[in-house]
C-alpha positions as CSV (number, residue, x, y, z in Angstrom):
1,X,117.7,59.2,23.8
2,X,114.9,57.4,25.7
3,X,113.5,59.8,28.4
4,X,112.1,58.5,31.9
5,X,110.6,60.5,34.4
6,X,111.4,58.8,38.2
7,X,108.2,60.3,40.6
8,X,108.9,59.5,44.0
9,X,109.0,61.3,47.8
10,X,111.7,59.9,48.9
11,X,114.9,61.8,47.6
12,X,117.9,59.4,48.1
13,X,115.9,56.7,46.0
14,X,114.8,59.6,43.3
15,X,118.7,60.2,43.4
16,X,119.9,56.7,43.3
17,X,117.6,56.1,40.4
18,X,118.9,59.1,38.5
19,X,122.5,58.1,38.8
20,X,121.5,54.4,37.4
21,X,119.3,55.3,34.5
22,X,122.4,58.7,33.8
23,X,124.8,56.0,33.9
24,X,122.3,53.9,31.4
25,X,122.4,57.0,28.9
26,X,118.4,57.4,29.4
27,X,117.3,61.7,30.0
28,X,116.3,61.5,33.4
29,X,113.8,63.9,34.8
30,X,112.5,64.1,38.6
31,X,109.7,64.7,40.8
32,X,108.6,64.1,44.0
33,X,105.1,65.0,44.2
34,X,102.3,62.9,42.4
35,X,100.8,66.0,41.3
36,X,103.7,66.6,39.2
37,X,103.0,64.1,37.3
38,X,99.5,63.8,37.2
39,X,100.2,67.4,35.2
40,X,103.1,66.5,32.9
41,X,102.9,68.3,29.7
42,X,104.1,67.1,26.2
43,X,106.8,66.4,25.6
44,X,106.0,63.1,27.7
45,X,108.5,60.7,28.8
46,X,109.2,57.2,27.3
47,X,108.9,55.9,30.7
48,X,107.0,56.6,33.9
49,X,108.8,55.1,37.3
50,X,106.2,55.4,40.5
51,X,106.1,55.2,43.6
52,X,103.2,54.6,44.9
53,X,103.2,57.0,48.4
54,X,103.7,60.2,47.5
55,X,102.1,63.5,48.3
56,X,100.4,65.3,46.5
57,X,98.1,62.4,44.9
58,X,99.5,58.6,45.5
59,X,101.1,56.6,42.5
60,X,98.1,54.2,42.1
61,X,95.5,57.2,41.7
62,X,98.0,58.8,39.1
63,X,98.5,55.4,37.1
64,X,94.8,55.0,36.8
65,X,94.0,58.7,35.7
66,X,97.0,58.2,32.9
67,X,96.4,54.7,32.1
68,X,92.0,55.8,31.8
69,X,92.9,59.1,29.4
70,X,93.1,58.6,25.7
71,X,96.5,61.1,25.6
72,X,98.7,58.9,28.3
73,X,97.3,55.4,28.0
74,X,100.2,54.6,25.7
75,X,102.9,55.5,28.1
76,X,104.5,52.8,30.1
77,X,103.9,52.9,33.7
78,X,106.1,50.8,36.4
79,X,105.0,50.9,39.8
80,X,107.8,51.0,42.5
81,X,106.8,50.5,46.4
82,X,108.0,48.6,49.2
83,X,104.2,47.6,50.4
84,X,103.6,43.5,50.2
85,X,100.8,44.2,47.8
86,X,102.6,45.9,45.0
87,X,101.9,42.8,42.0
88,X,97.9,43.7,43.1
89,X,98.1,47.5,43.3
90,X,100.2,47.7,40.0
91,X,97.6,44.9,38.6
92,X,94.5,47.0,40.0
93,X,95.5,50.6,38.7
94,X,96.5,49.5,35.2
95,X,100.6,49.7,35.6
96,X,102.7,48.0,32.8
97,X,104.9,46.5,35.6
98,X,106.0,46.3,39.5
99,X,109.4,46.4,41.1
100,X,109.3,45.8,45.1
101,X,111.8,48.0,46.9
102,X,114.7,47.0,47.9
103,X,115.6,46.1,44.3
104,X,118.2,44.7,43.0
105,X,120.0,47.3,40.4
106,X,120.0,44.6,37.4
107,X,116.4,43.7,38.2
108,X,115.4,47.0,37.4
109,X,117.3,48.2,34.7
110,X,116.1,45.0,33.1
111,X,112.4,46.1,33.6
112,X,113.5,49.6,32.0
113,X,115.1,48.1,29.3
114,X,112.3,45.7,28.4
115,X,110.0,49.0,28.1
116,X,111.6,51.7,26.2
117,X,112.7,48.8,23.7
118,X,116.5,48.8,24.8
119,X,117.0,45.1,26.0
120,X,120.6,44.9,26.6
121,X,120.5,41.2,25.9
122,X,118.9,41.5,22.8
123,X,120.9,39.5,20.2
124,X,120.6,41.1,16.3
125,X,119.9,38.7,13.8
126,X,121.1,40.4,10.3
């Protein structure tokens, strides 16, 4: 089972995601403070969803510092905001990919999939 970890202040989006990825059959852990995941321990997630205003430390300073150490570099980041300049911000601090709030549900379990190497439109060819 794939596990993401959603980092975001605002709690009905934090729980909306978590029902969605549940509902998915991804493990789905939580946070809303950046410094949570500036700290995250091994076992790391498959996945890192984040906002970028949080408190604590903003998403775009935590992407950089995981993206710029040799231990977290691998893990997939996607940047979630509602500011106009997400594409640049996500482009700027390293970030896999972008989703600009609102989202649409299909959008972004599409972006999930594509990462954690669980397209649901992938088509076997034994």
């Amino acid at each position: 089972m794939k596990k993401i970890l959603i980092a975001d202040d605002n709690p009905a989006i934090v729980d909306a995601l978590k029902i969605m990825l549940d509902e998915e059959g991804y493990e789905v852990e939580t946070t809303v403070d950046g410094t949570t995941v500036q700290n995250m321990k091994k076992p790391l997630p498959d996945l890192l969803l984040l906002d970028i205003w949080m408190s604590g430390v903003n998403g775009r300073d935590v992407c950089k510092l995981l993206k710029s150490a040799a231990a977290t570099n691998h893990l997939p980041i996607i940047l979630i905001s509602a500011t106009k300049d997400i594409e640049q911000i996500a482009r700027d601090s390293g970030a896999d990919d972008f989703i600009s709030k609102p989202f649409q549900m299909e959008h972004l379990l599409a972006t999930v999939a594509k990462y954690v190497n669980k397209n649901p439109f992938h088509i076997s060819r034994t």
